[in-house]
Residue, then its C-alpha position, 0 to 999 in steps of 0.5 A: x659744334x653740335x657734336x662737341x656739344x653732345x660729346x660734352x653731354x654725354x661726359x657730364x651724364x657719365x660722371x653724373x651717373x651713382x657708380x662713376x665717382x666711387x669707381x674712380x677713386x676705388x681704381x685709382x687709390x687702389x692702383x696708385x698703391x699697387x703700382x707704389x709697391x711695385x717701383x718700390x721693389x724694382x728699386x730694391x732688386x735693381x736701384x740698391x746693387x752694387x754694380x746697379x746701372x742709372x739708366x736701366x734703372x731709369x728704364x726699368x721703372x719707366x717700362x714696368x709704370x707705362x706696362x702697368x698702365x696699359x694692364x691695368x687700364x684695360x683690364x678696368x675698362x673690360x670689368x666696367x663694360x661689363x658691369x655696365x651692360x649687365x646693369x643697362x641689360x637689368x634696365x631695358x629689361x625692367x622697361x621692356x626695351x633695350x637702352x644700349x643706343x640711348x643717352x644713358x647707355x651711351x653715357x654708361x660706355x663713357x663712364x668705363x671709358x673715363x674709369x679706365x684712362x684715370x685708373x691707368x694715370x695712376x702708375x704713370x704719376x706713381x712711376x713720374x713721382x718715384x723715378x725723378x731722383x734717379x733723374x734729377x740727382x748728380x753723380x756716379x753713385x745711385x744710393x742717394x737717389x735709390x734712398x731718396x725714391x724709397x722716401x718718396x715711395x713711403x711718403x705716396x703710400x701715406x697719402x694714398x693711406x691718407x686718401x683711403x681714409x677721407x674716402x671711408x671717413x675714418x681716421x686718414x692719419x692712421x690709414x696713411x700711417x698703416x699704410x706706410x707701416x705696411x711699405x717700410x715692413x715691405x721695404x726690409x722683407x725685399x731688402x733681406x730678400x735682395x740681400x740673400x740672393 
């Protein structure tokens, strides 16, 4: 019970710490729009063919989401490790002694830890989000679904938009919007693309 207790400490001193909470929403909106932008071009290669198949389209968004996760969780995870023992390095050497085995080193390890699992649920809600037409639509045609997971990919973009700017205090009704500008103009250059092919 002790060890639950001290686990749960270690947690609040992590996300009590100054770099924790930008770090989170940073990662997180920046892969949930990377990640929106790349189911949306695998709808557009795959999805939006002529001889395009549910059920690789299906696993194709589910594959490429869980790969991203994986990447993108470890990736941020190393980055912040090392920010992190940069930063405890600067700290022991200001107070002459090393603090990687104290509560704040151990809580700086849990803030990299926390950053990375919710920077790599980003992909998967974006792939849950966009793949659910191609799930929950009836019928031998993909073209409903591909448009209706189109909609939904522009629709997350402008609330990703919308967040990036309740985060910067700007206007987030522009930012959603610039952002879902900037997913239809995305749109149509893969589409021609796709169409020339």
């Amino acid at each position: 019970m002790a060890k639950s207790n001290r686990n749960g400490s270690w947690f609040k001193e992590a996300m009590s710490l100054p770099e924790t909470g930008p770090a989170l929403r940073r990662y997180f909106v920046n892969t949930m729009f990377d990640s929106t932008f790349a189911v949306l071009g695998i709808i557009i290669g795959s999805a939006m063919t002529f001889d395009a198949d549910k059920g690789l389209v299906i696993a194709t968004i589910i594959t490429s989401c869980v790969a991203l996760a994986i990447s993108t969780g470890t990736s941020v995870y190393e980055a912040e490790n090392l920010e992190q023992s940069r930063r405890l390095g600067e700290i022991g050497r200001a107070m002459l002694r090393p603090v990687e085995g104290t509560s704040l080193g151990k809580a700086s390890k849990t803030s990299a830890a926390i950053i990375a699992l919710f920077n790599s649920l980003a992909p998967l809600m974006t792939g849950t989000i966009i793949v659910s037409p191609f799930i929950l639509i009836e019928g031998e045609s993909l073209m409903a679904a591909a448009e209706t997971a189109i909609v939904l990919a522009i629709a997350l973009l402008f609330v990703t938009g919308f967040i990036m700017g309740r985060l910067s205090e700007r206007n987030p009704w522009w930012k959603g919007l610039r952002m879902a500008l900037v997913g239809l103009v995305a749109f149509f250059i893969c589409y021609i693309i796709g169409g020339a092919v």
